[in-house]
C-alpha positions in Angstrom: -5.1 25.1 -20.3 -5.7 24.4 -16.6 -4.6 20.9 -15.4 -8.1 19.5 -15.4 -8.9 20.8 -18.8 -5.5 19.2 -19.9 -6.8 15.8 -18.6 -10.1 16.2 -19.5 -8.2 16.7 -23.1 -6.5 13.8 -22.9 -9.1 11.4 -22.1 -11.3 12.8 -25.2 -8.6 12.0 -27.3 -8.4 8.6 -26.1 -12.1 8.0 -26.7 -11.5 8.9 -30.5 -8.5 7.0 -30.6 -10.3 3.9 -29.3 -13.3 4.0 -31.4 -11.0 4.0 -34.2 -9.0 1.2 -32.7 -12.6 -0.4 -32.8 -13.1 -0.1 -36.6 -9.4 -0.9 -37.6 -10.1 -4.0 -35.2 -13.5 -5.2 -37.6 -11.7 -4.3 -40.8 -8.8 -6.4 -39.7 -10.9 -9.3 -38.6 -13.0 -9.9 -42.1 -9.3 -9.6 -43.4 -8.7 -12.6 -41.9 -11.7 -14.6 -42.3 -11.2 -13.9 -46.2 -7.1 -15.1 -45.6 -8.1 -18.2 -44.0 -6.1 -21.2 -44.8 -8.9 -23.2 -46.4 -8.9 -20.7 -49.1 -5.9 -22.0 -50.5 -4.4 -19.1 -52.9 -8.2 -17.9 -53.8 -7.8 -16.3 -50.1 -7.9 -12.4 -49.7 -4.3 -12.1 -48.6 -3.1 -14.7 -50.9 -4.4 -13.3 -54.3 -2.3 -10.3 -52.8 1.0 -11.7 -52.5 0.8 -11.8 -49.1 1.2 -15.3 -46.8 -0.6 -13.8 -44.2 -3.6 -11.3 -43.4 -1.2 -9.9 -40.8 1.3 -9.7 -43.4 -1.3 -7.7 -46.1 -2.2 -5.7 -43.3 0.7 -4.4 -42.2 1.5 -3.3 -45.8 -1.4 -2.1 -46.3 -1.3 0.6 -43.3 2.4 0.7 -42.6 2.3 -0.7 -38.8 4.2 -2.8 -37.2 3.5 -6.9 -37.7 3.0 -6.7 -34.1 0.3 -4.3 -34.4 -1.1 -6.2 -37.1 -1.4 -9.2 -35.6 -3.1 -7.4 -32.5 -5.9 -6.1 -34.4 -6.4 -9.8 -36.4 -6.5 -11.0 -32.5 -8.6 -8.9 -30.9 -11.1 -8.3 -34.0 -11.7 -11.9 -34.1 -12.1 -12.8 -30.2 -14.3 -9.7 -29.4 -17.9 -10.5 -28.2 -19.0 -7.3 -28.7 -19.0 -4.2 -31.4 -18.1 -2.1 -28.6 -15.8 -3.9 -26.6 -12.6 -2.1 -28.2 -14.9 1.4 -28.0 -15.3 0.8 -24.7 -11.7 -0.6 -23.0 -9.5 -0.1 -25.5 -7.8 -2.3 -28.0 -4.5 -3.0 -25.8 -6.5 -4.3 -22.9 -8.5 -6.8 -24.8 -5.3 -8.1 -26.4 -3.2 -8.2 -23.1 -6.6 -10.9 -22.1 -6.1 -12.8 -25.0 -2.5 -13.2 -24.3 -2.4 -13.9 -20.7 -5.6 -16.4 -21.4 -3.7 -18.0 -24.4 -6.0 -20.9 -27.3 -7.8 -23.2 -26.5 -6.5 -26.6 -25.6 -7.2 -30.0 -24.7 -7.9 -29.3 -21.2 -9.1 -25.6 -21.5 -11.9 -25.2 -24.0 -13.0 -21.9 -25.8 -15.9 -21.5 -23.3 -14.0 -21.6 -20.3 -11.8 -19.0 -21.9 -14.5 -16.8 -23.0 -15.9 -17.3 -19.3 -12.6 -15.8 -18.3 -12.4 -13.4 -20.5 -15.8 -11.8 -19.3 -14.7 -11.9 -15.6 -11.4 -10.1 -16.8 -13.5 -7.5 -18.6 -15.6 -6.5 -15.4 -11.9 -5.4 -13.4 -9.9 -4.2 -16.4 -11.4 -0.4 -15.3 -9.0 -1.1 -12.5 -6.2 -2.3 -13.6 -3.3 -1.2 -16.1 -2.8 -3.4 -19.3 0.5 -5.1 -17.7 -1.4 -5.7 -14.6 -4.4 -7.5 -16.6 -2.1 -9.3 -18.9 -0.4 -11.1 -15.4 -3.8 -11.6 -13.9 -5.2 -13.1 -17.1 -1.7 -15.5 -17.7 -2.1 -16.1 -13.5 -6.1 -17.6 -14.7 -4.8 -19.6 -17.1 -2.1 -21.1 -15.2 -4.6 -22.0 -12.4 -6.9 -23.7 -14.2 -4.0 -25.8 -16.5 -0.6 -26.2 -14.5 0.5 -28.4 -17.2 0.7 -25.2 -19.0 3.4 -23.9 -16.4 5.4 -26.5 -17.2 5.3 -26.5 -21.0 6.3 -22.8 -21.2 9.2 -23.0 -18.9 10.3 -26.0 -21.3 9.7 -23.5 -24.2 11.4 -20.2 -23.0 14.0 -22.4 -21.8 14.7 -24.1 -25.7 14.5 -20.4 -27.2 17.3 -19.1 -24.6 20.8 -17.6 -25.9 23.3 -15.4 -25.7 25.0 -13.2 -28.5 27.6 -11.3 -29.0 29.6 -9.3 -31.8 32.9 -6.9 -31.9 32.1 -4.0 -33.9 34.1 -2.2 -36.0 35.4 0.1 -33.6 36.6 -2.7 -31.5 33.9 -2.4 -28.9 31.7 -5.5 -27.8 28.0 -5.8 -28.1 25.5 -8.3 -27.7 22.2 -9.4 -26.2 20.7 -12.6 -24.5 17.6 -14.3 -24.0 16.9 -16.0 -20.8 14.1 -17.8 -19.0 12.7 -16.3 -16.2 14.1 -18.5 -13.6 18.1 -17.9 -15.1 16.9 -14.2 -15.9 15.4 -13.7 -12.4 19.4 -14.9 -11.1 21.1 -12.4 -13.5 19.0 -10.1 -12.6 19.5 -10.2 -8.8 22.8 -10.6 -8.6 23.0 -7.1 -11.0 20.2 -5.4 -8.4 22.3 -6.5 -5.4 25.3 -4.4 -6.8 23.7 -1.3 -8.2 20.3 -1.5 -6.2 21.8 1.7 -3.6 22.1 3.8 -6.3 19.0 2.8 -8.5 16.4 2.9 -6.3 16.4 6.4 -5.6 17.0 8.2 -2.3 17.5 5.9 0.7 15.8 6.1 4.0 19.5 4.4 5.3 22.9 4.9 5.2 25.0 4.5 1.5 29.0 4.8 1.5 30.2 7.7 0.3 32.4 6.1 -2.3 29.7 4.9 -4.0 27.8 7.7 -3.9 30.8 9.9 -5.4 31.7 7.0 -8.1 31.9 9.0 -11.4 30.3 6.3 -13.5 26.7 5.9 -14.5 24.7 3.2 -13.3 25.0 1.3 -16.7 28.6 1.5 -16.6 28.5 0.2 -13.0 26.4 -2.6 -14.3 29.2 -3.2 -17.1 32.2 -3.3 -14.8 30.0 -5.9 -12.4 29.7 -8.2 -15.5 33.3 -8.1 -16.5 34.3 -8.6 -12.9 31.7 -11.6 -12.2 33.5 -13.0 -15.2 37.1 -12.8 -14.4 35.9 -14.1 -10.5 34.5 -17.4 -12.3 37.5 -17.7 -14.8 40.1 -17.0 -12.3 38.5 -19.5 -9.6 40.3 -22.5 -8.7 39.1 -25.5 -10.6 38.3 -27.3 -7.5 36.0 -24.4 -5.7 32.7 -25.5 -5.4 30.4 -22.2 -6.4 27.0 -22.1 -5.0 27.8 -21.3 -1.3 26.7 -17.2 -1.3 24.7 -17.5 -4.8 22.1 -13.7 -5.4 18.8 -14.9 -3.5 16.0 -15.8 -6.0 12.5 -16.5 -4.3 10.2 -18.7 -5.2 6.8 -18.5 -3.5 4.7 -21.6 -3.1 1.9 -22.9 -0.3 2.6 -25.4 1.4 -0.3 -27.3 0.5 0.4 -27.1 -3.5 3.9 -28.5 -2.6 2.3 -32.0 -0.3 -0.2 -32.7 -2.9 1.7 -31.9 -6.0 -0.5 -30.0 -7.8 -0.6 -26.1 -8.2 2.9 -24.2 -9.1 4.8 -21.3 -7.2 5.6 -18.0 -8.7 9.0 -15.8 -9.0 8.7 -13.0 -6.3 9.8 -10.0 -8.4 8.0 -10.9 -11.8 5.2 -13.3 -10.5 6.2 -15.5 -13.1 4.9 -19.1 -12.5 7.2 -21.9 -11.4 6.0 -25.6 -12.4 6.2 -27.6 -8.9 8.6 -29.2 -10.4 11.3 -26.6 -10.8 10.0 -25.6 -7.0 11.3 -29.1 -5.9 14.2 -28.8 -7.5 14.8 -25.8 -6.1 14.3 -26.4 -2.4 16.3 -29.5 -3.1 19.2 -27.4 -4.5 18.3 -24.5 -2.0 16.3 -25.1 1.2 12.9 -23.9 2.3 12.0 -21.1 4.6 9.2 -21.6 5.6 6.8 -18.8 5.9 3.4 -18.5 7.5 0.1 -16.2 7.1 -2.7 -16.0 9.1 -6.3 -15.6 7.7 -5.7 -11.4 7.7 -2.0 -12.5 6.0 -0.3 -11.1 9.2 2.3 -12.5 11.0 5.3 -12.0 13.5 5.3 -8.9 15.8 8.7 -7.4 16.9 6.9 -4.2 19.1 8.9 -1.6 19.4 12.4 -2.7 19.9 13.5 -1.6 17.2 12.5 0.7 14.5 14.0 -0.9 11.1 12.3 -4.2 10.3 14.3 -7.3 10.4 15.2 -9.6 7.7 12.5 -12.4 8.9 9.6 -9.5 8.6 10.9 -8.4 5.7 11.0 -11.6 3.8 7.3 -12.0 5.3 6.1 -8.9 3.9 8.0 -9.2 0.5 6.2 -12.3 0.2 2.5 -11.4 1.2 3.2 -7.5 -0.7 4.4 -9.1 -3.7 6.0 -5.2 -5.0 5.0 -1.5 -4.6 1.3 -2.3 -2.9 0.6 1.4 -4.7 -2.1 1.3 -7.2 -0.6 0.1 -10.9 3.2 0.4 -9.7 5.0 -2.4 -10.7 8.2 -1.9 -8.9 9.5 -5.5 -7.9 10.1 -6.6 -4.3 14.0 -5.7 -5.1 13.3 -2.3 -5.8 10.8 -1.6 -2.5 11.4 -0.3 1.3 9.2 -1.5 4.0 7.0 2.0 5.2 5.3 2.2 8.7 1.6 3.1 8.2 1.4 3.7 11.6 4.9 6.4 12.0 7.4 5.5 14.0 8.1 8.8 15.7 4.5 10.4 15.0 2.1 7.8 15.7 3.9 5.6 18.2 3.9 2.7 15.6 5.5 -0.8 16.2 8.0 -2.4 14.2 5.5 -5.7 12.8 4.5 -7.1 10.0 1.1 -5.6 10.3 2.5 -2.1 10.5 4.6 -2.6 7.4 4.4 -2.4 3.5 5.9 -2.6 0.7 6.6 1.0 -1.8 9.0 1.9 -4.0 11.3 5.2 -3.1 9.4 7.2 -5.6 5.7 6.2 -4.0 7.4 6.0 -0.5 9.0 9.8 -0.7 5.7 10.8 -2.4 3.7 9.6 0.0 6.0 11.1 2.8 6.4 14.7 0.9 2.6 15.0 -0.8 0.0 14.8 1.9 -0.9 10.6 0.9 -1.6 8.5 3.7 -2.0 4.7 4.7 -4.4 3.0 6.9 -4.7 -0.3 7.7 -6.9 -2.6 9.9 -7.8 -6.1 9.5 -4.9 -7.0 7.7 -6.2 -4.8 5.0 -4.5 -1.3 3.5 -5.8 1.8 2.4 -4.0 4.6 0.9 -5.7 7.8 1.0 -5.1 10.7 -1.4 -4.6 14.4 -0.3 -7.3 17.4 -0.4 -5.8 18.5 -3.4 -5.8 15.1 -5.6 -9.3 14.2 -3.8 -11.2 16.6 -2.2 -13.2 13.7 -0.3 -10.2 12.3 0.3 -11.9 8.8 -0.6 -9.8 6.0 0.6 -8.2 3.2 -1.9 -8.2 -0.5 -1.4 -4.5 -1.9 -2.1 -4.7 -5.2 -2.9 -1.2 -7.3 -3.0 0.8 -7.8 -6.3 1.4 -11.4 -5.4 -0.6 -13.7 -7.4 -0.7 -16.4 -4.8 -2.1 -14.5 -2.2 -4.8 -12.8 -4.1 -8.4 -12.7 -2.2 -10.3 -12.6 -5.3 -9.9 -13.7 -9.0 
Protein backbone atom coordinates (compact mmCIF):
# COMPACT_ATOMS: atom_id res chain seq x y z
CA UNK A 1 0.00 0.00 0.00
CA UNK A 2 1.17 3.52 -0.71
CA UNK A 3 1.33 5.88 2.33
CA UNK A 4 -1.89 7.69 1.37
CA UNK A 5 -3.74 4.50 0.89
CA UNK A 6 -2.33 3.36 4.33
CA UNK A 7 -3.98 6.52 5.92
CA UNK A 8 -6.79 6.60 3.98
CA UNK A 9 -7.05 2.83 5.60
CA UNK A 10 -6.69 3.92 8.83
CA UNK A 11 -9.18 6.58 9.00
CA UNK A 12 -11.92 4.02 7.49
CA UNK A 13 -11.26 1.86 10.18
CA UNK A 14 -11.73 4.49 12.68
CA UNK A 15 -15.14 5.36 11.16
CA UNK A 16 -16.32 1.66 11.80
CA UNK A 17 -14.79 1.69 15.05
CA UNK A 18 -16.60 4.81 16.09
CA UNK A 19 -19.94 3.97 14.91
CA UNK A 20 -19.65 0.97 16.94
CA UNK A 21 -18.45 2.99 19.87
CA UNK A 22 -21.83 4.86 19.13
CA UNK A 23 -24.10 1.74 19.61
CA UNK A 24 -22.03 0.24 22.59
CA UNK A 25 -22.51 3.91 24.04
CA UNK A 26 -26.82 3.60 23.60
CA UNK A 27 -26.73 0.01 24.87
CA UNK A 28 -24.70 1.12 27.84
CA UNK A 29 -26.90 4.03 28.57
CA UNK A 30 -30.52 2.15 28.75
CA UNK A 31 -28.25 -0.19 31.01
CA UNK A 32 -28.14 2.37 33.26
CA UNK A 33 -31.42 3.96 33.27
CA UNK A 34 -32.75 0.29 34.07
CA UNK A 35 -29.78 0.15 37.16
CA UNK A 36 -30.87 3.31 38.53
CA UNK A 37 -30.85 3.52 42.30
CA UNK A 38 -34.55 4.10 42.73
CA UNK A 39 -35.04 0.69 41.46
CA UNK A 40 -33.89 -0.74 44.55
CA UNK A 41 -32.95 -4.61 43.81
CA UNK A 42 -35.87 -4.81 41.00
CA UNK A 43 -33.00 -2.69 38.93
CA UNK A 44 -31.42 -4.32 35.68
CA UNK A 45 -28.01 -4.66 37.22
CA UNK A 46 -29.26 -5.53 40.50
CA UNK A 47 -31.43 -8.66 39.64
CA UNK A 48 -27.97 -9.62 38.05
CA UNK A 49 -25.81 -9.57 40.95
CA UNK A 50 -24.28 -6.76 39.98
CA UNK A 51 -24.07 -3.26 42.38
CA UNK A 52 -23.54 -1.38 39.44
CA UNK A 53 -24.49 -1.05 35.62
CA UNK A 54 -20.78 -0.33 35.10
CA UNK A 55 -20.11 -3.35 37.09
CA UNK A 56 -22.72 -5.70 34.77
CA UNK A 57 -21.24 -4.19 31.97
CA UNK A 58 -17.95 -4.84 32.27
CA UNK A 59 -18.80 -8.51 32.88
CA UNK A 60 -20.83 -8.64 30.35
CA UNK A 61 -18.22 -7.57 27.57
CA UNK A 62 -14.95 -8.22 29.36
CA UNK A 63 -13.58 -4.39 29.41
CA UNK A 64 -12.08 -2.59 31.68
CA UNK A 65 -14.49 -0.76 34.59
CA UNK A 66 -12.84 2.25 33.18
CA UNK A 67 -14.21 1.60 29.84
CA UNK A 68 -17.42 0.77 31.31
CA UNK A 69 -17.95 3.58 33.04
CA UNK A 70 -16.99 5.69 29.88
CA UNK A 71 -19.68 4.35 27.78
CA UNK A 72 -22.47 4.80 30.89
CA UNK A 73 -20.99 8.52 30.74
CA UNK A 74 -20.91 9.42 27.46
CA UNK A 75 -24.25 7.35 26.40
CA UNK A 76 -26.16 9.23 28.88
CA UNK A 77 -24.78 12.99 28.34
CA UNK A 78 -24.88 12.75 24.52
CA UNK A 79 -27.33 15.20 22.79
CA UNK A 80 -27.29 13.53 19.79
CA UNK A 81 -27.42 9.80 18.10
CA UNK A 82 -24.53 10.71 16.16
CA UNK A 83 -22.39 12.55 18.30
CA UNK A 84 -20.11 9.37 19.16
CA UNK A 85 -20.49 8.51 15.13
CA UNK A 86 -19.30 11.64 14.45
CA UNK A 87 -16.13 12.62 17.05
CA UNK A 88 -15.54 9.70 18.64
CA UNK A 89 -16.38 8.20 21.98
CA UNK A 90 -12.97 9.41 23.80
CA UNK A 91 -13.52 12.93 22.89
CA UNK A 92 -16.92 13.33 24.27
CA UNK A 93 -15.78 11.69 27.53
CA UNK A 94 -12.52 13.80 27.79
CA UNK A 95 -15.62 16.95 27.77
CA UNK A 96 -17.48 15.37 30.33
CA UNK A 97 -14.51 15.09 32.52
CA UNK A 98 -12.81 18.38 32.09
CA UNK A 99 -16.59 19.96 32.38
CA UNK A 100 -17.25 17.74 35.56
CA UNK A 101 -21.58 17.53 37.29
CA UNK A 102 -23.45 19.89 37.92
CA UNK A 103 -23.28 21.97 40.98
CA UNK A 104 -24.60 24.63 43.05
CA UNK A 105 -23.11 27.29 41.19
CA UNK A 106 -22.76 25.58 37.68
CA UNK A 107 -26.08 24.20 36.48
CA UNK A 108 -26.66 21.40 33.77
CA UNK A 109 -27.44 24.05 31.14
CA UNK A 110 -24.39 25.98 31.46
CA UNK A 111 -22.62 22.76 31.11
CA UNK A 112 -24.44 21.62 28.16
CA UNK A 113 -23.76 25.17 26.76
CA UNK A 114 -20.11 24.29 27.20
CA UNK A 115 -20.18 21.27 25.99
CA UNK A 116 -21.62 22.42 22.56
CA UNK A 117 -18.88 25.14 22.24
CA UNK A 118 -16.31 22.36 22.97
CA UNK A 119 -17.85 20.18 20.28
CA UNK A 120 -17.44 22.91 17.49
CA UNK A 121 -13.16 22.82 18.13
CA UNK A 122 -12.77 19.23 19.14
CA UNK A 123 -11.90 18.63 15.02
CA UNK A 124 -8.81 20.55 16.17
CA UNK A 125 -7.67 19.43 19.00
CA UNK A 126 -6.37 15.98 20.49
CA UNK A 127 -8.47 14.33 23.33
CA UNK A 128 -5.72 15.48 26.07
CA UNK A 129 -5.80 18.94 24.62
CA UNK A 130 -9.83 19.08 24.90
CA UNK A 131 -9.93 17.43 28.18
CA UNK A 132 -7.47 20.68 29.64
CA UNK A 133 -9.48 23.15 27.62
CA UNK A 134 -12.83 21.68 28.94
CA UNK A 135 -11.34 21.38 32.88
CA UNK A 136 -9.67 25.19 32.00
CA UNK A 137 -13.96 26.19 31.24
CA UNK A 138 -14.97 24.83 34.21
CA UNK A 139 -12.40 26.32 36.36
CA UNK A 140 -13.30 29.77 34.92
CA UNK A 141 -16.60 29.81 35.45
CA UNK A 142 -16.37 28.18 39.29
CA UNK A 143 -12.87 29.02 41.01
CA UNK A 144 -14.23 27.52 44.13
CA UNK A 145 -13.76 24.46 42.24
CA UNK A 146 -9.87 25.02 42.02
CA UNK A 147 -9.77 25.12 45.40
CA UNK A 148 -11.79 22.11 46.39
CA UNK A 149 -9.71 19.78 44.11
CA UNK A 150 -6.39 20.85 45.21
CA UNK A 151 -7.91 20.07 48.86
CA UNK A 152 -8.92 16.64 47.37
CA UNK A 153 -5.70 15.44 45.41
CA UNK A 154 -3.96 16.81 48.28
CA UNK A 155 -6.12 14.24 51.04
CA UNK A 156 -5.57 11.25 48.49
CA UNK A 157 -1.59 11.81 48.32
CA UNK A 158 0.92 8.94 49.44
CA UNK A 159 3.82 7.34 49.15
CA UNK A 160 4.47 3.44 49.15
CA UNK A 161 7.01 1.29 49.21
CA UNK A 162 7.80 -2.61 49.64
CA UNK A 163 11.17 -4.90 49.61
CA UNK A 164 10.64 -7.72 47.38
CA UNK A 165 11.74 -10.88 47.74
CA UNK A 166 14.88 -10.50 45.97
CA UNK A 167 15.85 -7.76 48.24
CA UNK A 168 15.17 -4.99 45.88
CA UNK A 169 12.97 -1.87 46.71
CA UNK A 170 9.78 -0.87 44.94
CA UNK A 171 7.13 1.45 45.39
CA UNK A 172 4.98 4.23 43.92
CA UNK A 173 3.51 7.63 45.11
CA UNK A 174 0.75 9.89 44.62
CA UNK A 175 1.19 13.54 44.67
CA UNK A 176 -0.73 16.75 43.99
CA UNK A 177 0.19 18.61 41.25
CA UNK A 178 1.84 21.42 43.05
CA UNK A 179 4.32 18.72 45.24
CA UNK A 180 4.40 16.57 41.88
CA UNK A 181 5.24 19.56 39.71
CA UNK A 182 8.60 20.08 42.55
CA UNK A 183 9.51 16.42 42.22
CA UNK A 184 9.24 16.55 38.98
CA UNK A 185 11.55 19.62 38.33
CA UNK A 186 14.12 18.92 40.44
CA UNK A 187 14.31 15.18 38.48
CA UNK A 188 14.16 17.24 34.86
CA UNK A 189 16.90 19.61 36.10
CA UNK A 190 19.25 16.58 36.51
CA UNK A 191 18.46 14.36 33.62
CA UNK A 192 16.85 17.08 31.30
CA UNK A 193 20.53 17.17 28.91
CA UNK A 194 20.13 13.78 28.19
CA UNK A 195 16.22 13.48 27.85
CA UNK A 196 15.39 16.00 25.70
CA UNK A 197 17.08 14.76 22.74
CA UNK A 198 19.90 16.45 20.81
CA UNK A 199 21.04 19.86 22.12
CA UNK A 200 21.51 22.96 20.10
CA UNK A 201 24.39 23.73 23.12
CA UNK A 202 27.13 22.37 24.68
CA UNK A 203 26.62 18.92 27.17
CA UNK A 204 29.86 17.54 29.21
CA UNK A 205 31.30 14.78 27.92
CA UNK A 206 30.95 12.79 31.12
CA UNK A 207 27.54 12.84 31.02
CA UNK A 208 27.21 12.09 27.70
CA UNK A 209 29.62 8.85 28.09
CA UNK A 210 27.83 7.84 31.58
CA UNK A 211 26.96 4.19 31.06
CA UNK A 212 23.68 4.23 32.85
CA UNK A 213 20.28 4.70 31.38
CA UNK A 214 18.26 7.63 32.02
CA UNK A 215 16.09 5.74 34.61
CA UNK A 216 18.96 4.63 36.51
CA UNK A 217 20.25 8.22 36.43
CA UNK A 218 16.90 9.22 37.78
CA UNK A 219 17.33 6.39 40.64
CA UNK A 220 20.79 7.42 41.72
CA UNK A 221 19.46 11.33 41.88
CA UNK A 222 16.63 10.06 44.36
CA UNK A 223 19.03 8.09 46.54
CA UNK A 224 21.41 10.98 46.56
CA UNK A 225 18.68 13.88 47.21
CA UNK A 226 17.97 11.52 50.20
CA UNK A 227 21.16 11.03 51.83
CA UNK A 228 21.83 15.19 51.10
CA UNK A 229 18.59 15.80 53.32
CA UNK A 230 19.54 13.03 55.98
CA UNK A 231 23.08 13.92 56.23
CA UNK A 232 22.29 17.88 56.46
CA UNK A 233 23.01 19.54 59.63
CA UNK A 234 19.95 19.91 61.79
CA UNK A 235 20.27 23.56 61.91
CA UNK A 236 20.52 24.24 57.87
CA UNK A 237 17.72 25.96 56.75
CA UNK A 238 16.67 24.29 53.17
CA UNK A 239 14.80 26.37 50.84
CA UNK A 240 17.61 28.74 49.64
CA UNK A 241 18.35 27.01 45.82
CA UNK A 242 14.85 24.93 45.86
CA UNK A 243 14.06 23.33 41.64
CA UNK A 244 12.02 26.44 40.11
CA UNK A 245 8.20 25.74 39.95
CA UNK A 246 6.18 28.46 38.08
CA UNK A 247 3.05 29.50 38.73
CA UNK A 248 1.40 31.88 36.20
CA UNK A 249 -1.14 34.29 37.34
CA UNK A 250 -2.34 38.08 36.03
CA UNK A 251 -1.89 40.52 37.87
CA UNK A 252 -5.30 41.66 37.96
CA UNK A 253 -6.75 38.08 39.35
CA UNK A 254 -4.16 38.44 42.13
CA UNK A 255 -5.50 42.58 43.30
CA UNK A 256 -9.01 41.51 43.23
CA UNK A 257 -8.89 38.06 44.47
CA UNK A 258 -10.75 36.34 42.25
CA UNK A 259 -9.57 34.09 39.18
CA UNK A 260 -6.68 31.32 39.98
CA UNK A 261 -3.09 30.86 38.27
CA UNK A 262 -2.00 27.70 36.52
CA UNK A 263 1.28 25.36 36.78
CA UNK A 264 3.54 26.28 33.78
CA UNK A 265 4.36 22.69 32.59
CA UNK A 266 0.92 20.88 33.23
CA UNK A 267 -1.44 24.03 33.13
CA UNK A 268 -2.85 22.71 36.13
CA UNK A 269 -4.96 25.38 38.02
CA UNK A 270 -3.62 26.94 41.25
CA UNK A 271 -6.50 28.36 43.68
CA UNK A 272 -5.25 32.16 44.41
CA UNK A 273 -4.78 31.04 47.42
CA UNK A 274 -1.96 28.65 47.05
CA UNK A 275 -0.56 31.55 44.49
CA UNK A 276 -0.33 33.87 47.63
CA UNK A 277 1.22 31.52 49.49
CA UNK A 278 3.51 30.93 47.10
CA UNK A 279 4.75 34.45 46.31
CA UNK A 280 4.78 34.82 49.96
CA UNK A 281 7.12 31.78 50.45
CA UNK A 282 8.77 32.61 46.89
CA UNK A 283 8.67 36.13 45.45
CA UNK A 284 7.05 37.41 42.33
CA UNK A 285 8.67 38.15 38.94
CA UNK A 286 6.86 40.06 37.49
CA UNK A 287 6.13 39.57 33.87
CA UNK A 288 4.51 41.80 31.33
CA UNK A 289 2.55 41.29 27.74
CA UNK A 290 1.53 43.68 25.42
CA UNK A 291 -1.73 43.43 23.50
CA UNK A 292 0.29 41.13 20.61
CA UNK A 293 1.80 39.18 23.98
CA UNK A 294 5.28 40.57 23.00
CA UNK A 295 7.72 42.00 25.03
CA UNK A 296 11.44 42.83 25.66
CA UNK A 297 13.84 43.20 22.59
CA UNK A 298 17.58 42.28 23.02
CA UNK A 299 18.56 43.06 19.00
CA UNK A 300 21.23 41.29 17.99
CA UNK A 301 23.72 41.24 20.70
CA UNK A 302 23.64 38.19 21.17
CA UNK A 303 22.37 35.17 19.58
CA UNK A 304 21.17 32.74 22.54
CA UNK A 305 18.18 34.27 24.40
CA UNK A 306 18.55 35.24 27.94
CA UNK A 307 16.97 33.97 30.93
CA UNK A 308 14.51 37.09 31.32
CA UNK A 309 13.22 36.29 27.50
CA UNK A 310 13.13 33.02 28.14
CA UNK A 311 11.02 33.08 31.15
CA UNK A 312 8.81 35.54 29.01
CA UNK A 313 8.34 33.27 26.29
CA UNK A 314 7.89 30.14 28.55
CA UNK A 315 5.19 31.97 30.02
CA UNK A 316 3.19 33.38 27.00
CA UNK A 317 4.18 29.68 24.85
CA UNK A 318 3.03 27.70 27.60
CA UNK A 319 5.06 24.21 25.83
CA UNK A 320 5.86 23.00 22.26
CA UNK A 321 3.63 25.83 20.29
CA UNK A 322 3.47 22.82 17.52
CA UNK A 323 0.15 21.55 16.74
CA UNK A 324 -1.12 18.71 19.50
CA UNK A 325 2.56 18.45 21.05
CA UNK A 326 2.37 18.45 24.61
CA UNK A 327 5.96 18.67 25.53
CA UNK A 328 6.09 20.91 28.78
CA UNK A 329 8.04 24.25 28.97
CA UNK A 330 11.01 21.98 30.69
CA UNK A 331 11.26 19.90 27.86
CA UNK A 332 11.41 22.95 25.00
CA UNK A 333 14.27 25.27 23.33
CA UNK A 334 13.55 28.69 22.25
CA UNK A 335 13.79 28.62 18.01
CA UNK A 336 14.34 31.82 15.96
CA UNK A 337 11.56 32.05 13.23
CA UNK A 338 13.39 34.61 11.69
CA UNK A 339 17.32 32.49 11.52
CA UNK A 340 19.90 33.89 13.08
CA UNK A 341 22.61 33.44 10.42
CA UNK A 342 20.05 33.08 7.38
CA UNK A 343 17.61 35.71 7.80
CA UNK A 344 19.39 38.28 9.89
CA UNK A 345 17.03 37.58 12.84
CA UNK A 346 17.25 39.41 16.35
CA UNK A 347 17.55 37.80 19.57
CA UNK A 348 13.69 39.07 21.07
CA UNK A 349 10.88 37.80 22.39
CA UNK A 350 8.96 38.28 19.16
CA UNK A 351 11.52 36.24 17.18
CA UNK A 352 11.35 33.36 19.63
CA UNK A 353 9.25 30.19 20.39
CA UNK A 354 8.85 27.58 22.14
CA UNK A 355 9.54 23.54 20.43
CA UNK A 356 10.50 20.60 21.69
CA UNK A 357 14.04 18.97 20.14
CA UNK A 358 12.00 16.44 18.18
CA UNK A 359 9.60 19.39 16.40
CA UNK A 360 12.64 21.84 16.66
CA UNK A 361 15.16 19.34 14.63
CA UNK A 362 12.15 18.39 12.49
CA UNK A 363 11.42 21.60 11.60
CA UNK A 364 15.20 22.42 10.92
CA UNK A 365 15.87 18.93 8.83
CA UNK A 366 12.17 18.51 7.03
CA UNK A 367 11.50 21.65 4.95
CA UNK A 368 8.75 23.16 7.95
CA UNK A 369 8.81 26.76 8.47
CA UNK A 370 7.56 29.52 10.92
CA UNK A 371 6.20 32.91 10.31
CA UNK A 372 5.24 35.27 12.49
CA UNK A 373 3.76 38.88 12.45
CA UNK A 374 1.58 40.59 14.71
CA UNK A 375 2.50 38.75 17.57
CA UNK A 376 0.94 35.79 15.89
CA UNK A 377 2.88 32.32 14.51
CA UNK A 378 2.37 30.28 11.64
CA UNK A 379 4.07 27.12 10.85
CA UNK A 380 4.03 26.11 7.39
CA UNK A 381 4.31 22.52 6.17
CA UNK A 382 6.73 21.43 3.27
CA UNK A 383 5.67 20.61 -0.52
CA UNK A 384 5.67 17.19 0.19
CA UNK A 385 3.26 17.14 3.47
CA UNK A 386 1.15 20.10 1.71
CA UNK A 387 1.43 20.80 -1.68
CA UNK A 388 -0.21 24.36 -1.12
CA UNK A 389 1.89 24.56 1.55
CA UNK A 390 -1.19 26.14 3.61
CA UNK A 391 0.00 27.92 6.64
CA UNK A 392 -1.15 26.80 10.44
CA UNK A 393 -2.24 29.05 13.17
CA UNK A 394 -0.36 28.04 16.50
CA UNK A 395 -2.10 29.16 19.15
CA UNK A 396 -0.33 29.03 22.84
CA UNK A 397 -0.61 26.03 25.21
CA UNK A 398 -1.01 28.36 28.10
CA UNK A 399 -4.49 28.50 29.33
CA UNK A 400 -4.26 31.96 30.70
CA UNK A 401 -3.28 33.55 27.72
CA UNK A 402 -5.67 31.98 25.39
CA UNK A 403 -7.41 34.52 22.73
CA UNK A 404 -10.48 32.60 22.46
CA UNK A 405 -12.47 30.01 24.54
Amino acid sequence: MTDDALLAAHKVVAEHSRAVDQRASWVAAEIARRSVRELGHSGLAARQGFRSPEELIQNVTHISRGEAAKLVSVGLTSSSSSEVETVGIDVLDAINRGLGSPSAVISAAVLETERARLLAIAPDLTTEELFRAARARRDRLDEESVTLRELEQRDRRYWRNSRRQDGMVAGSYLLAPEDGALLTAAFQNIVSPRRSGPRFDAVTPSLVDDPRTTDQFAADALVAIVQLAVDADPGEVFGVHKPAVTVIVRKEDLATGTGHGVLDDSHDAVSLRSVERMACASGVVEVLFDSALQAVDLGRSQRLHSRTQRRMIAARDGGCMFPSCTMPVSMTQVHHPDNWKRDGGGTSVENGILLCAFHHLMLHNNGWNITHAGGRYWLVPPPDIDPGQTAILLETKNPLLKRTG
